[in-house]
Short mmCIF file of the C-alpha atoms (twelve columns), coordinates in Angstrom:
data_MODEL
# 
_entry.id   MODEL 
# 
loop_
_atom_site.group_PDB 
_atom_site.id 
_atom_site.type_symbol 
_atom_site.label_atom_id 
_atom_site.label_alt_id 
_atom_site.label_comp_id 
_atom_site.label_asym_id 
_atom_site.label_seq_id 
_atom_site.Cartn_x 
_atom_site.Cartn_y 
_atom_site.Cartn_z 
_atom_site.pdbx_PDB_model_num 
ATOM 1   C CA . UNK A 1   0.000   0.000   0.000  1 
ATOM 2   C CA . UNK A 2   1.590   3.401   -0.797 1 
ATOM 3   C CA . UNK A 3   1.737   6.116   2.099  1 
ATOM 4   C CA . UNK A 4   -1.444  7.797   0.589  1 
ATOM 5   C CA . UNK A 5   -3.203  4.849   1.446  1 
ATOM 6   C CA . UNK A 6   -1.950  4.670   4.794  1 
ATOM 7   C CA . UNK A 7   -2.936  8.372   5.172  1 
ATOM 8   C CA . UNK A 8   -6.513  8.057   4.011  1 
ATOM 9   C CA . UNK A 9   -7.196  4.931   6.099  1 
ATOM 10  C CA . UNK A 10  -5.533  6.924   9.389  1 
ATOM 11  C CA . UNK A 11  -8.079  9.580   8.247  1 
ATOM 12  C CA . UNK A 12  -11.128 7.610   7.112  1 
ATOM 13  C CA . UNK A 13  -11.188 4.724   9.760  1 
ATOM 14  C CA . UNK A 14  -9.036  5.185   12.226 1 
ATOM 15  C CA . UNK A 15  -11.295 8.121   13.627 1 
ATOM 16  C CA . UNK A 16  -14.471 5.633   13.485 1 
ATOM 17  C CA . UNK A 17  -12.844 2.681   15.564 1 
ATOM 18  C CA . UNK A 18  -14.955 3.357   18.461 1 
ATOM 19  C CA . UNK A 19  -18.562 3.232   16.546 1 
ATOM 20  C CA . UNK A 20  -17.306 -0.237  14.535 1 
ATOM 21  C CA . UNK A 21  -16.179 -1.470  17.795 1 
ATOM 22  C CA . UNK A 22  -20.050 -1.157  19.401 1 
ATOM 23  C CA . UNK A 23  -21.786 -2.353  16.250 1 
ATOM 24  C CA . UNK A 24  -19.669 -5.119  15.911 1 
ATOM 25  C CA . UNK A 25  -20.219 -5.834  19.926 1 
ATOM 26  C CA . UNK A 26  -23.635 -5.569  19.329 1 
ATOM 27  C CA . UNK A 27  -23.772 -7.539  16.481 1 
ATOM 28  C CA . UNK A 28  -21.637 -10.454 17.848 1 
ATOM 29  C CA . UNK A 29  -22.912 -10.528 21.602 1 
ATOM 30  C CA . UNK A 30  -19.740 -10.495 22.956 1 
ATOM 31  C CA . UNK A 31  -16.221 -7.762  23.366 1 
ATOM 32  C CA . UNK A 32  -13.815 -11.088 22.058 1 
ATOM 33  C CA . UNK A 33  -16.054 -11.850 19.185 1 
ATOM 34  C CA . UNK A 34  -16.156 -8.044  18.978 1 
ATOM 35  C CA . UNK A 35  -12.586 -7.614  18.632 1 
ATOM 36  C CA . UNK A 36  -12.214 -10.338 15.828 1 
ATOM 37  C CA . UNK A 37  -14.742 -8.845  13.526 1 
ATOM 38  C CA . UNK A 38  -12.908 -5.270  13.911 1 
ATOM 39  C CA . UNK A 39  -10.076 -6.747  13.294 1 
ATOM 40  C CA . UNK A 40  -11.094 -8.122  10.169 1 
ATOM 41  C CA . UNK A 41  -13.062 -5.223  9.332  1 
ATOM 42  C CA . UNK A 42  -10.138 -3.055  9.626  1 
ATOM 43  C CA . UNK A 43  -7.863  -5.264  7.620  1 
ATOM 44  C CA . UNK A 44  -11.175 -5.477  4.319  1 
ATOM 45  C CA . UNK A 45  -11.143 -1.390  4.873  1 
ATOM 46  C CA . UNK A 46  -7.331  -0.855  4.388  1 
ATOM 47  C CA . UNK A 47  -7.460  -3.249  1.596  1 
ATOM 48  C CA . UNK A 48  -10.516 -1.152  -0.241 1 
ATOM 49  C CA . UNK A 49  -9.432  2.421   1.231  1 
ATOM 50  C CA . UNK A 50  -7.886  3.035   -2.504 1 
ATOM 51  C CA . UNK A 51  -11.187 2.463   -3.552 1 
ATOM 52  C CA . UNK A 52  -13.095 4.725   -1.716 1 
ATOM 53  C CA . UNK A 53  -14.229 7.669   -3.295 1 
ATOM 54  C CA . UNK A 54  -15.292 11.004  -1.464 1 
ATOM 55  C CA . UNK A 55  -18.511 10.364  0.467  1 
ATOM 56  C CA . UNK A 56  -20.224 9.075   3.962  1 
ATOM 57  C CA . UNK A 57  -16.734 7.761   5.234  1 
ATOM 58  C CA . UNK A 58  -18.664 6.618   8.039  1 
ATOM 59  C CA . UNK A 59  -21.497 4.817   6.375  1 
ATOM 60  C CA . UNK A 60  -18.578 2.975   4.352  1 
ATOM 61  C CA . UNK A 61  -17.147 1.846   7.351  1 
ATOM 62  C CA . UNK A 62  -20.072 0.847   9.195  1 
ATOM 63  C CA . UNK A 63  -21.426 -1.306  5.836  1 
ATOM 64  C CA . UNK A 64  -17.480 -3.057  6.304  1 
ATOM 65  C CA . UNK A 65  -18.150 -3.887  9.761  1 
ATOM 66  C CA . UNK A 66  -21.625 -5.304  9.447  1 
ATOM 67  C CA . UNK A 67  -21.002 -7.053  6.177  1 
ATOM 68  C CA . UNK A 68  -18.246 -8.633  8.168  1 
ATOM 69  C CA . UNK A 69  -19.929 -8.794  11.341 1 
ATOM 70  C CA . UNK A 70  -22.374 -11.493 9.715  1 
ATOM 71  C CA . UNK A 71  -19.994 -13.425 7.640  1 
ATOM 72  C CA . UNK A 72  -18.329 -14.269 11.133 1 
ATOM 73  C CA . UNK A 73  -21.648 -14.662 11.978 1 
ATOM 74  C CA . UNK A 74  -22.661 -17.054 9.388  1 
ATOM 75  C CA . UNK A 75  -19.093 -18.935 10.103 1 
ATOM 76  C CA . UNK A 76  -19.567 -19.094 14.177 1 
ATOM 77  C CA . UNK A 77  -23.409 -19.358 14.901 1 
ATOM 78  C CA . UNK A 78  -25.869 -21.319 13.773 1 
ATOM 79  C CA . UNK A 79  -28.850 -19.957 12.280 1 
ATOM 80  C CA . UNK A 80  -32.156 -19.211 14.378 1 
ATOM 81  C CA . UNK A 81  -35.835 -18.415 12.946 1 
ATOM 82  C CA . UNK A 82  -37.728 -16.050 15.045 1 
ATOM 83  C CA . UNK A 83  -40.860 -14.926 14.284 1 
ATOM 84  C CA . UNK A 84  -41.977 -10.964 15.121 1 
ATOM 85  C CA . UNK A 85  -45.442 -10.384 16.961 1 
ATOM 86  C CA . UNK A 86  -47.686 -7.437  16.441 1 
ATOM 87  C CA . UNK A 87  -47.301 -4.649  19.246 1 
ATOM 88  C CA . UNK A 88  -50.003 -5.169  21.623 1 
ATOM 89  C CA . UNK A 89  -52.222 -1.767  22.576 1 
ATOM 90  C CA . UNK A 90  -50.593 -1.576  26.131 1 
ATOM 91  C CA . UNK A 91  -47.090 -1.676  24.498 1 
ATOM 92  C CA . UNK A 92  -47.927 0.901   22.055 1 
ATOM 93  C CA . UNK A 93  -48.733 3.402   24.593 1 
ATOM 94  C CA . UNK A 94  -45.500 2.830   26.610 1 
ATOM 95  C CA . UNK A 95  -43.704 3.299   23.641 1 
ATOM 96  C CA . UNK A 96  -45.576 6.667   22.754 1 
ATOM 97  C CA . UNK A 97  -45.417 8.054   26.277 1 
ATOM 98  C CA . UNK A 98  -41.643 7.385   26.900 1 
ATOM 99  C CA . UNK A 99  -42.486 3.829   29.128 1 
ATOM 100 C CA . UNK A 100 -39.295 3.595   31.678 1 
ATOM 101 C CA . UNK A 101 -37.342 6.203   30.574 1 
ATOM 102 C CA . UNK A 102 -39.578 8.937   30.439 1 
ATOM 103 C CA . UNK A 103 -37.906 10.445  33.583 1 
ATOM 104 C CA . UNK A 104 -34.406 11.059  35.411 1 
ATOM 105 C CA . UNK A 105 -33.484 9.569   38.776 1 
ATOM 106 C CA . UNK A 106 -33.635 12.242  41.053 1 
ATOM 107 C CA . UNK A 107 -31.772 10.157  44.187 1 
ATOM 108 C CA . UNK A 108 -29.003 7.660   44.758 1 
ATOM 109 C CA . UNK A 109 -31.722 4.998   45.118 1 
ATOM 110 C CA . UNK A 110 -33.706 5.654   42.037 1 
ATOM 111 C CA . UNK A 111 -30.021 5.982   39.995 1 
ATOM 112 C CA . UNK A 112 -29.630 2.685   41.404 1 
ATOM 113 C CA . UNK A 113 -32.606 1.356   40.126 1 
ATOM 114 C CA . UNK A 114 -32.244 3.500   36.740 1 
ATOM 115 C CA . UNK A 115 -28.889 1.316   36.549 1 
ATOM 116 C CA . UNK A 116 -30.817 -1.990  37.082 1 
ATOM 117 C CA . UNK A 117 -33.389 -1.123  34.031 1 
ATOM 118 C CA . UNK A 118 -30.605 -0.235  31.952 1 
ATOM 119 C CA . UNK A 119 -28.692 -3.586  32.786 1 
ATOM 120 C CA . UNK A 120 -31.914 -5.383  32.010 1 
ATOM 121 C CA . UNK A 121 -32.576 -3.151  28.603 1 
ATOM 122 C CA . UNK A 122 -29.173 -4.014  27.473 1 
ATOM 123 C CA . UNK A 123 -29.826 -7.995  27.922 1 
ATOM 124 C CA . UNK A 124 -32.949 -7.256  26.098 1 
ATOM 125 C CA . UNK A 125 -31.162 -5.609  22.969 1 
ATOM 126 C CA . UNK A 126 -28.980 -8.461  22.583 1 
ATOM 127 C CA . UNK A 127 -31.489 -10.496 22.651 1 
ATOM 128 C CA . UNK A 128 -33.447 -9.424  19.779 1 
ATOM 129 C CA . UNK A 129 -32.281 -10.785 16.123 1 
ATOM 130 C CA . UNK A 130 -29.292 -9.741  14.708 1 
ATOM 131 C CA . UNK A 131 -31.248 -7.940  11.845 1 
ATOM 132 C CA . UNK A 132 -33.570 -5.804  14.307 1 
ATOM 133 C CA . UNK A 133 -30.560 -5.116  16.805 1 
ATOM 134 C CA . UNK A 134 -28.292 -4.034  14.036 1 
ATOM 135 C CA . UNK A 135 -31.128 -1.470  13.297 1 
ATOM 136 C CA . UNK A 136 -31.769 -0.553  16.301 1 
ATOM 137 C CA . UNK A 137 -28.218 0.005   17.796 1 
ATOM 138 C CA . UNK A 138 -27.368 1.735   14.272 1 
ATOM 139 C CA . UNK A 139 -30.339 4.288   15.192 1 
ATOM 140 C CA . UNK A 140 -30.183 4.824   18.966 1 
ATOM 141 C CA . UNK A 141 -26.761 4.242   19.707 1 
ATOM 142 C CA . UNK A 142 -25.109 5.487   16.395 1 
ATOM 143 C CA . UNK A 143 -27.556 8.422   15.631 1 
ATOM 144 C CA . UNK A 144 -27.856 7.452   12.079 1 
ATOM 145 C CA . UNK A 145 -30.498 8.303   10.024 1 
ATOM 146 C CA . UNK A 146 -32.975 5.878   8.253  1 
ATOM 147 C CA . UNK A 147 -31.341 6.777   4.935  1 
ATOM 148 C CA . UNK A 148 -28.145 5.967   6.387  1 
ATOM 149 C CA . UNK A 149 -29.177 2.510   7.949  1 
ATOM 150 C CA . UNK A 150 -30.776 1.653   4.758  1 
ATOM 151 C CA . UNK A 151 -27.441 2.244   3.131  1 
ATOM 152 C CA . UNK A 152 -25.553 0.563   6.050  1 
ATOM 153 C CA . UNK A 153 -27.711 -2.631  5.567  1 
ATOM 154 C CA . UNK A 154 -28.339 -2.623  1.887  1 
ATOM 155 C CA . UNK A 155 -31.871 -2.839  2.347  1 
ATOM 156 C CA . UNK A 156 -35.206 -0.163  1.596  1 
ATOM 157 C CA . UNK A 157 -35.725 2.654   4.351  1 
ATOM 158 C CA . UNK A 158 -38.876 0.684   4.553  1 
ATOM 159 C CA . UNK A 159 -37.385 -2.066  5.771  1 
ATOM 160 C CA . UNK A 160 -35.281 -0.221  8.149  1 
ATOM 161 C CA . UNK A 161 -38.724 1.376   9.503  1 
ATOM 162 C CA . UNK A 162 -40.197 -2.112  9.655  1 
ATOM 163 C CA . UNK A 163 -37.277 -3.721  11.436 1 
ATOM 164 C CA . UNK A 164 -36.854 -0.484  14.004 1 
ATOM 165 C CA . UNK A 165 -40.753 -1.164  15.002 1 
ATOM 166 C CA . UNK A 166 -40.316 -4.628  15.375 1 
ATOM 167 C CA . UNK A 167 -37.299 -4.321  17.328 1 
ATOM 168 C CA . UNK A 168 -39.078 -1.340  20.092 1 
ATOM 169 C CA . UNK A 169 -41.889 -4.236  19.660 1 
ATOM 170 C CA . UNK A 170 -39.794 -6.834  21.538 1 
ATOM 171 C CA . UNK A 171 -37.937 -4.848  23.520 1 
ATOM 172 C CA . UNK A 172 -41.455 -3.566  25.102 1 
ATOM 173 C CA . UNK A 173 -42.697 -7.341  25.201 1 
ATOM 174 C CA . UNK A 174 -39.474 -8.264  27.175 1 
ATOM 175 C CA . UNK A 175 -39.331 -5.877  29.440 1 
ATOM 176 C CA . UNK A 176 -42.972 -6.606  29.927 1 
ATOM 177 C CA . UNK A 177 -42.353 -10.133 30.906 1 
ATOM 178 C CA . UNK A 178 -39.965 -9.246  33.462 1 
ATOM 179 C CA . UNK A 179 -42.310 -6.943  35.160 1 
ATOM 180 C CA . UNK A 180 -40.112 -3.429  33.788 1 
# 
């Protein structure tokens, strides 16, 4: 690789280690499994950083480390169907009113208890399918847009839509079950 190479990817990646790291974590369940699928994420970026022309630097990067994110997948996991349930009425209005985190602790006890729900929300995210907490972690965690996602996942802004509602759908059901 020539030194321009080495500049852009020090310019174009290098800065977004931190955001592959989390979807990749996300993705894969796990900081180890994490750490492999940067690592090989990194290596597929350097090798098409030549290629790159001017654009969403981070989308680029993001589409690396989920494309490789699920071919690890595909070579470490098996394969799981789950099926997505409608949003029941009760759910719906949680999710339209806020539900748990409509409000800030105010005292050490309720941060305590704020850190509890968030322990428990987390489990719940990796939970989900791979396809709705890619989605979802690209949205609330990443701040992308729904253009952006789509063009992250390679799939219609539709779909993104679909998958984010689905995804808020389980998390609500989850929680549900375990009384949050």
């Amino acid at each position: 690789m020539t030194t321009l190479a080495r500049a852009r990817f020090s310019q174009l990646v290098l800065p977004r280690l931190d955001e592959g790291y989390r979807l990749a974590r996300w993705l894969t369940g796990n900081a180890t499994d994490a750490e492999d699928v940067m690592q090989e994420a990194c290596l597929r970026a350097y090798r098409a950083i030549e290629g790159f022309a001017e654009g969403n630097a981070r989308a680029w990067f993001l589409t690396i480390v989920r494309n490789t994110g699920y071919s690890w997948l595909q070579r470490h996991r098996p394969r799981a169907v789950i099926f997505a349930e409608d949003l029941a009425p009760e759910a719906q209005a949680a999710l339209e009113t806020g539900g748990l985190l409509a409000q800030a602790p105010e005292t050490p006890e309720a941060a305590l208890i704020a850190r509890d729900d968030a322990g428990h929300l987390a489990r719940a995210v990796e939970a989900l399918p791979v396809a709705f907490r890619e989605a979802l972690v690209l949205r609330e965690y990443h701040g992308l847009s729904y253009r952006e996602i789509a063009a992250v996942t390679n799939v219609p802004i539709g779909t993104v839509m679909s998958r984010l509602g689905r995804a808020r759908q389980h998390l609500l059901a989850r929680l549900a079950e375990d009384g949050r």
